[in-house]
One Martini backbone bead per residue (centre of mass of N, CA, C, O) as a GRO file, in nm:
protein
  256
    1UNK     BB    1  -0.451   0.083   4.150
    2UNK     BB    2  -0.495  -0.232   4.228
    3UNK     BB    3  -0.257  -0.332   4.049
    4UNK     BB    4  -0.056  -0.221   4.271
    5UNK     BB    5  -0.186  -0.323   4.561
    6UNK     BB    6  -0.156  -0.670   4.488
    7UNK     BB    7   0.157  -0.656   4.578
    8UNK     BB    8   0.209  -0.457   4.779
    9UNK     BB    9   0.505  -0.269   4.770
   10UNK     BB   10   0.507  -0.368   4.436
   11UNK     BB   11   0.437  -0.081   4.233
   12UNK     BB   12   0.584  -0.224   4.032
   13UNK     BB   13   0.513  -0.378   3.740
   14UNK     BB   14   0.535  -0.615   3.510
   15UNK     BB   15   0.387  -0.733   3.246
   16UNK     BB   16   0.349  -0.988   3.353
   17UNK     BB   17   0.259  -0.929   3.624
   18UNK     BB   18   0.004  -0.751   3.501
   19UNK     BB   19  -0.139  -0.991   3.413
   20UNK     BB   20  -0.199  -1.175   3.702
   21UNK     BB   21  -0.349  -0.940   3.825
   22UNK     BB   22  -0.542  -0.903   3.604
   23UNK     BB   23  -0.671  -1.206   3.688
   24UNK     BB   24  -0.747  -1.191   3.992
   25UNK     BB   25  -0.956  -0.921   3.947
   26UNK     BB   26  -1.144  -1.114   3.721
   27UNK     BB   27  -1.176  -1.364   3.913
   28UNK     BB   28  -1.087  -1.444   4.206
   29UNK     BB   29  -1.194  -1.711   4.319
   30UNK     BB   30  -1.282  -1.826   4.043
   31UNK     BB   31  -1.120  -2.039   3.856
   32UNK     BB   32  -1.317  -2.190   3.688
   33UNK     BB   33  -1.362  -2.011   3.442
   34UNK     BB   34  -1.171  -2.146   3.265
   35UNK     BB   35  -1.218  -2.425   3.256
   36UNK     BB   36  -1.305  -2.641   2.941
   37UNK     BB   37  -1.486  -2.795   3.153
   38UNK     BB   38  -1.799  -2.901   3.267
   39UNK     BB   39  -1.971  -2.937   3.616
   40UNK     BB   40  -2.223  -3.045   3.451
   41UNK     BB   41  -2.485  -3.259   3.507
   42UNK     BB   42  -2.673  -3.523   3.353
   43UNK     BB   43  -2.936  -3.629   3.401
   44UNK     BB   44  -3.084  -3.929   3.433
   45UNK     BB   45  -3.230  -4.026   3.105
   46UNK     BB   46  -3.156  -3.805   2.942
   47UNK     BB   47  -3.095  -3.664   2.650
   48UNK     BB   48  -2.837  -3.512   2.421
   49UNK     BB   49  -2.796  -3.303   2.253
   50UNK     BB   50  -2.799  -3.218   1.944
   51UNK     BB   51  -2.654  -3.109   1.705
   52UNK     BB   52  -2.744  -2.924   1.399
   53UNK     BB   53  -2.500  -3.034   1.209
   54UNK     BB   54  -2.537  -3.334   1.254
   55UNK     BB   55  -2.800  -3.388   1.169
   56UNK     BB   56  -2.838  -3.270   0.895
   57UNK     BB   57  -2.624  -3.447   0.768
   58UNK     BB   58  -2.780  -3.706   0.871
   59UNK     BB   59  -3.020  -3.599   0.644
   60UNK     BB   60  -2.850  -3.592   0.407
   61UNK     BB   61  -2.839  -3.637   0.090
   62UNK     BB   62  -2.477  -3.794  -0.038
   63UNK     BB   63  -2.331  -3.850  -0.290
   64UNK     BB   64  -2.121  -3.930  -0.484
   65UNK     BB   65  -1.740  -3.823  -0.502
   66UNK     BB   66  -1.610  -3.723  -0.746
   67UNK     BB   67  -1.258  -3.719  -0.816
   68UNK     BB   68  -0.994  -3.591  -0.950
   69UNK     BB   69  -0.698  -3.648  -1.106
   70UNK     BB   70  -0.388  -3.507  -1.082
   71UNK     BB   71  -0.361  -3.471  -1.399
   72UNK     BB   72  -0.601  -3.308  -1.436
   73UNK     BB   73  -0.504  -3.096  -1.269
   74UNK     BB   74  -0.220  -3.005  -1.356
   75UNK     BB   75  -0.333  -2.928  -1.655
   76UNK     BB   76  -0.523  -2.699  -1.567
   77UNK     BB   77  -0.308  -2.536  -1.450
   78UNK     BB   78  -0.134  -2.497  -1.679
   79UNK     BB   79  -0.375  -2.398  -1.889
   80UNK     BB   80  -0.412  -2.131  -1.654
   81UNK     BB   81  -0.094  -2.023  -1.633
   82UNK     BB   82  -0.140  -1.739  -1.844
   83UNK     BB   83  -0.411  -1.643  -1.735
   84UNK     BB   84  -0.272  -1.542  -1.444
   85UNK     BB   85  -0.059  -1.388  -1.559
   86UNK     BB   86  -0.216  -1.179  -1.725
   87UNK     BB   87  -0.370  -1.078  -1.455
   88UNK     BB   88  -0.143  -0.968  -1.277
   89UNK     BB   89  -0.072  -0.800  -1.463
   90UNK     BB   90  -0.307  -0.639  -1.499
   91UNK     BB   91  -0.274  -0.538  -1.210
   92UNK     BB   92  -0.063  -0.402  -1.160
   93UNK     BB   93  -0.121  -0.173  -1.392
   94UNK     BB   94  -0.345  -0.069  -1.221
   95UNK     BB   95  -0.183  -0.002  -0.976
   96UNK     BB   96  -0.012   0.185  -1.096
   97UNK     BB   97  -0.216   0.415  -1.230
   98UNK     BB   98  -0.328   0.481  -0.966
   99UNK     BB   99  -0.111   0.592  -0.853
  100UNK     BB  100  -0.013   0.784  -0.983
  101UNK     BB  101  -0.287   0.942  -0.983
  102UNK     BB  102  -0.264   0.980  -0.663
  103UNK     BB  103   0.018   1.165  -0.700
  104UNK     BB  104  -0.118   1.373  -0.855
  105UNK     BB  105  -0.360   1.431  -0.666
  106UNK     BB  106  -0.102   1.577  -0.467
  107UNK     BB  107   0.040   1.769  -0.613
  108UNK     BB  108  -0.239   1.940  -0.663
  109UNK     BB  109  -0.304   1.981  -0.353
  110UNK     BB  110   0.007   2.151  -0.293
  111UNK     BB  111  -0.050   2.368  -0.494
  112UNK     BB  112  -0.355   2.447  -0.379
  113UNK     BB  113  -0.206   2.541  -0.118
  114UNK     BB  114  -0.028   2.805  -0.256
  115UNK     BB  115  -0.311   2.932  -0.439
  116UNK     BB  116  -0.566   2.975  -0.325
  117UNK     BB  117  -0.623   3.257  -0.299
  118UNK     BB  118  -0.601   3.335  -0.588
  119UNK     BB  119  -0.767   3.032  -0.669
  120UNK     BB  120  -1.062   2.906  -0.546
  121UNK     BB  121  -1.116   2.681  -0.730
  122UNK     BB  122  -0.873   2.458  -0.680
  123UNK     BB  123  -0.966   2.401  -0.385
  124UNK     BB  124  -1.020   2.245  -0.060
  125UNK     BB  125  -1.079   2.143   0.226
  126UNK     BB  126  -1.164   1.885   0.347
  127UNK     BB  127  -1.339   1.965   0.627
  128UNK     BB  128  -1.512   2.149   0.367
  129UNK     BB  129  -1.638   1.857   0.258
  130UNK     BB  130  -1.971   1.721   0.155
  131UNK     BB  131  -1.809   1.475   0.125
  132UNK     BB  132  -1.831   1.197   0.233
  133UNK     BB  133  -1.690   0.904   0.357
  134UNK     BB  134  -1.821   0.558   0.273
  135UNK     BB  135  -1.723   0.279   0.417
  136UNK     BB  136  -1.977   0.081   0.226
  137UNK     BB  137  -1.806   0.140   0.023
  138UNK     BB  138  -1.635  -0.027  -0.268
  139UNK     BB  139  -1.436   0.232  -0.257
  140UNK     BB  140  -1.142   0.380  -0.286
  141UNK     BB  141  -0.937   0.588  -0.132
  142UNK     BB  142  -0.777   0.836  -0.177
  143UNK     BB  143  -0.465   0.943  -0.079
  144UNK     BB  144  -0.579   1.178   0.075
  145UNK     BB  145  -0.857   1.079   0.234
  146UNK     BB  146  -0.617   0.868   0.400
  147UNK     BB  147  -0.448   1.149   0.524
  148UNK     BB  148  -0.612   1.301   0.633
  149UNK     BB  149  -0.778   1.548   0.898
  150UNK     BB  150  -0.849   1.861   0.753
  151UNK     BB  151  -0.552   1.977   0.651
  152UNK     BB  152  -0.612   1.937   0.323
  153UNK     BB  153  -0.619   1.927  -0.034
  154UNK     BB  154  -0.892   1.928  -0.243
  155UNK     BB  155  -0.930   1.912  -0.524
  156UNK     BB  156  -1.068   1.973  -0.800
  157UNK     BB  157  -1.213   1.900  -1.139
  158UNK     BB  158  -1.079   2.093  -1.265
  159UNK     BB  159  -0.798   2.101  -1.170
  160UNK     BB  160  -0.715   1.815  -1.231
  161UNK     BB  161  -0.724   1.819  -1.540
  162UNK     BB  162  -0.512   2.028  -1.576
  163UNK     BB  163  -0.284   1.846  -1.480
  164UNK     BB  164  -0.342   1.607  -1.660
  165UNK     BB  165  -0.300   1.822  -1.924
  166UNK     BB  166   0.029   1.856  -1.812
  167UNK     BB  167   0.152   1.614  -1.765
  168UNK     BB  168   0.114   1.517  -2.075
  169UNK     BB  169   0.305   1.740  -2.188
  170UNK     BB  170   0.565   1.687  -2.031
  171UNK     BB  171   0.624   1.376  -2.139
  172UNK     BB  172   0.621   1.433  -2.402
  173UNK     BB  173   0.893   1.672  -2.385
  174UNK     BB  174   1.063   1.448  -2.244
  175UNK     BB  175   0.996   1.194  -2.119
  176UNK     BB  176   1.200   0.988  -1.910
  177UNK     BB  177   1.368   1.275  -1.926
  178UNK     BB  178   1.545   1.538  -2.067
  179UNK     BB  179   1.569   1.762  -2.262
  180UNK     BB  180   1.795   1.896  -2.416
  181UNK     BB  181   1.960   2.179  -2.247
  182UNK     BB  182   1.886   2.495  -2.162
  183UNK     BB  183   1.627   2.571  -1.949
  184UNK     BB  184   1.440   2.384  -1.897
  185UNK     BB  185   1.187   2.514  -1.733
  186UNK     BB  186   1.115   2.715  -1.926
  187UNK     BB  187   1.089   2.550  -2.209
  188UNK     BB  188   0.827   2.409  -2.019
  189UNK     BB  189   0.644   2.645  -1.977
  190UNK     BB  190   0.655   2.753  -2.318
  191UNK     BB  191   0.512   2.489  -2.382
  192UNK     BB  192   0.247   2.438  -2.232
  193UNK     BB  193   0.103   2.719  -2.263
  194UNK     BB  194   0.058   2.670  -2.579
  195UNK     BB  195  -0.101   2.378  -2.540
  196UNK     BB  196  -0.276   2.556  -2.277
  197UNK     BB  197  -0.443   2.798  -2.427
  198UNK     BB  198  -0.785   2.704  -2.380
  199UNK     BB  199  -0.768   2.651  -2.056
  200UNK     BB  200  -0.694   2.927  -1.878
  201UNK     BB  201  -0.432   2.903  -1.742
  202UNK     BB  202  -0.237   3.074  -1.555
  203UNK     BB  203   0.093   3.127  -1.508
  204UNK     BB  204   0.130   3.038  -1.231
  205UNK     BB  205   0.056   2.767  -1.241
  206UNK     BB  206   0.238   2.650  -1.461
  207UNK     BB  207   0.493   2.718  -1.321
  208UNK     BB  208   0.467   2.545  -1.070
  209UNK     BB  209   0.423   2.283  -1.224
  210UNK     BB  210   0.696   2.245  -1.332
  211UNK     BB  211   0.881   2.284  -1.134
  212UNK     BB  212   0.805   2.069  -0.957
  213UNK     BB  213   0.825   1.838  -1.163
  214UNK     BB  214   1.137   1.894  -1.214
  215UNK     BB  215   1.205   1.819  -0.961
  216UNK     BB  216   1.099   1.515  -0.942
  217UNK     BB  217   1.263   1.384  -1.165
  218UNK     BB  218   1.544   1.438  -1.037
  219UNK     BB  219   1.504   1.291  -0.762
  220UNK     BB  220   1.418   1.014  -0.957
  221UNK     BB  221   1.703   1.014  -1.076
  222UNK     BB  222   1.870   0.990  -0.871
  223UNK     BB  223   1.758   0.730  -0.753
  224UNK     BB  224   1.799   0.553  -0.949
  225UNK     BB  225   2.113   0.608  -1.011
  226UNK     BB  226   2.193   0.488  -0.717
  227UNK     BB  227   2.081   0.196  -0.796
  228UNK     BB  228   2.279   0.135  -0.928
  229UNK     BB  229   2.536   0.170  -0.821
  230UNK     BB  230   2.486  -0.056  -0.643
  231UNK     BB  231   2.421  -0.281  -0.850
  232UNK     BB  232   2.753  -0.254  -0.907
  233UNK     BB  233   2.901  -0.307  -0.675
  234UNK     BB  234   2.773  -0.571  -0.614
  235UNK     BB  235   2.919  -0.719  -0.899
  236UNK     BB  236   3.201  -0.645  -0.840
  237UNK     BB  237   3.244  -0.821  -0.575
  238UNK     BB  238   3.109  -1.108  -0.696
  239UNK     BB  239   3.379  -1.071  -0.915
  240UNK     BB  240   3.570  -1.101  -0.745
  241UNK     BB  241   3.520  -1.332  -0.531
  242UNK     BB  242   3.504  -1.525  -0.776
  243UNK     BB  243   3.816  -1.481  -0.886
  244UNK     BB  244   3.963  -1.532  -0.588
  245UNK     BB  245   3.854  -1.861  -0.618
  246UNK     BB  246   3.992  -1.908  -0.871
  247UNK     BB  247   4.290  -1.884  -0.767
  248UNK     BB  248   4.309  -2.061  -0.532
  249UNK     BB  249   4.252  -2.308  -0.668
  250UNK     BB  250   4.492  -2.287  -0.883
  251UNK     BB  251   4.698  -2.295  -0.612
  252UNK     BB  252   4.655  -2.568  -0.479
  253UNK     BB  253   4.673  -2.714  -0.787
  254UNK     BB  254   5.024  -2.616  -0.761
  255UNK     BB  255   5.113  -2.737  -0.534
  256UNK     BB  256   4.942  -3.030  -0.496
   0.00000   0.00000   0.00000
């Protein structure tokens, strides 16, 4: 209310003008509280207080300090540079791994809010569960415990095993792309049953977990598929653009 009254009659202010009028609101008649200099004097005869890190520095005994040539510096640089690059591919593979599990144990919380009611072992809401999440730990929170507000499912210690030996058998069975055939989905649901058939799951969550799973698949071979298209035509572009640059040059050089 205040920012408002300070205009006058002008009760909307622009963004720029609400920054001024409240900097009047909070600074009032003293202007001199921004000034960067005080206008404090200090009595005459008085020492001026050291500062703590002046004082240390010059009771401090530092040796000469010896710096390297930049040749041996760039020499260490060229031979640590092959074990940089070995350490950055390993950790890409290792978020990228990470990642897929979190992608995994979101599957299988989507499965388990299809099935609660039927499977209640296989997970519960974020909101009814125990483990609360430690800030001060130094662990990454899962991508559920990330997205939750408490109406996601946090799959059980069991429901995700079963997941993860579904998943590895499905990629057995299809490998990067679908093995060739008709009835895809049958085809996969009849080799996993048979594969875990030591772990007892429902065949119910079987099939749903092929269906989704082959439905992923197509739509990132889909999405592959599209960005082949675009730089397909993208070099296309290219290669035309550059041959039509060499007929003109061609063009020029027969006239001139």
């Amino acid at each position: 209310m205040q920012l408002r009254t300070r205009g006058g009659l002008h009760d909307h202010p622009s963004s720029l003008n609400a920054i001024y009028r409240i900097r009047m609101i909070l600074l009032g008649k003293n202007p001199g509280m921004v000034h960067t200099h005080s206008n404090v004097v200090t009595p005459i005869g008085t020492e001026k207080e050291e500062y703590l890190l002046a004082s240390a520095m010059k009771q401090a005994k530092i040796g000469n300090i010896t710096i390297e040539k930049p040749e041996n510096m760039l020499e260490d640089v060229a031979d640590s540079s092959p074990s940089s690059s070995s350490t950055s591919s390993g950790m890409s593979s290792v978020s990228r791994m990470a990642s897929e599990k979190d992608g995994l144990l979101y599957i299988a919380g989507y499965l388990a809010k299809k099935h609660l009611k039927d499977h209640p072992y296989i997970g519960q809401y974020t909101y009814e569960s125990k483990e609360v999440i430690n800030l001060h730990s130094y662990s990454i929170p899962s991508w559920i415990e990330s997205l939750s507000f408490g109406g996601l499912i946090q799959p059980s210690d069991k429901w995700a095993q079963q997941v993860e030996k579904m998943e590895k058998y499905f990629n057995k069975f299809h490998k990067e792309n679908f093995r060739q055939g008709k009835h895809i989905v049958k085809r996969t649901i009849n080799y996993i049953t048979k594969k875990v058939s030591e772990m007892q799951i429902s065949h119910e969550l079987i099939k749903s977990f092929c269906r989704q799973r082959v439905f992923i698949r197509i739509k990132f071979l889909n999405m592959k598929r599209h960005e082949y298209k675009l730089g397909k035509r993208k070099s296309s572009a290219l290669s035309s653009a550059e041959h039509s640059r060499k007929l003109t040059k061609k063009m020029k050089k027969i006239i001139t």
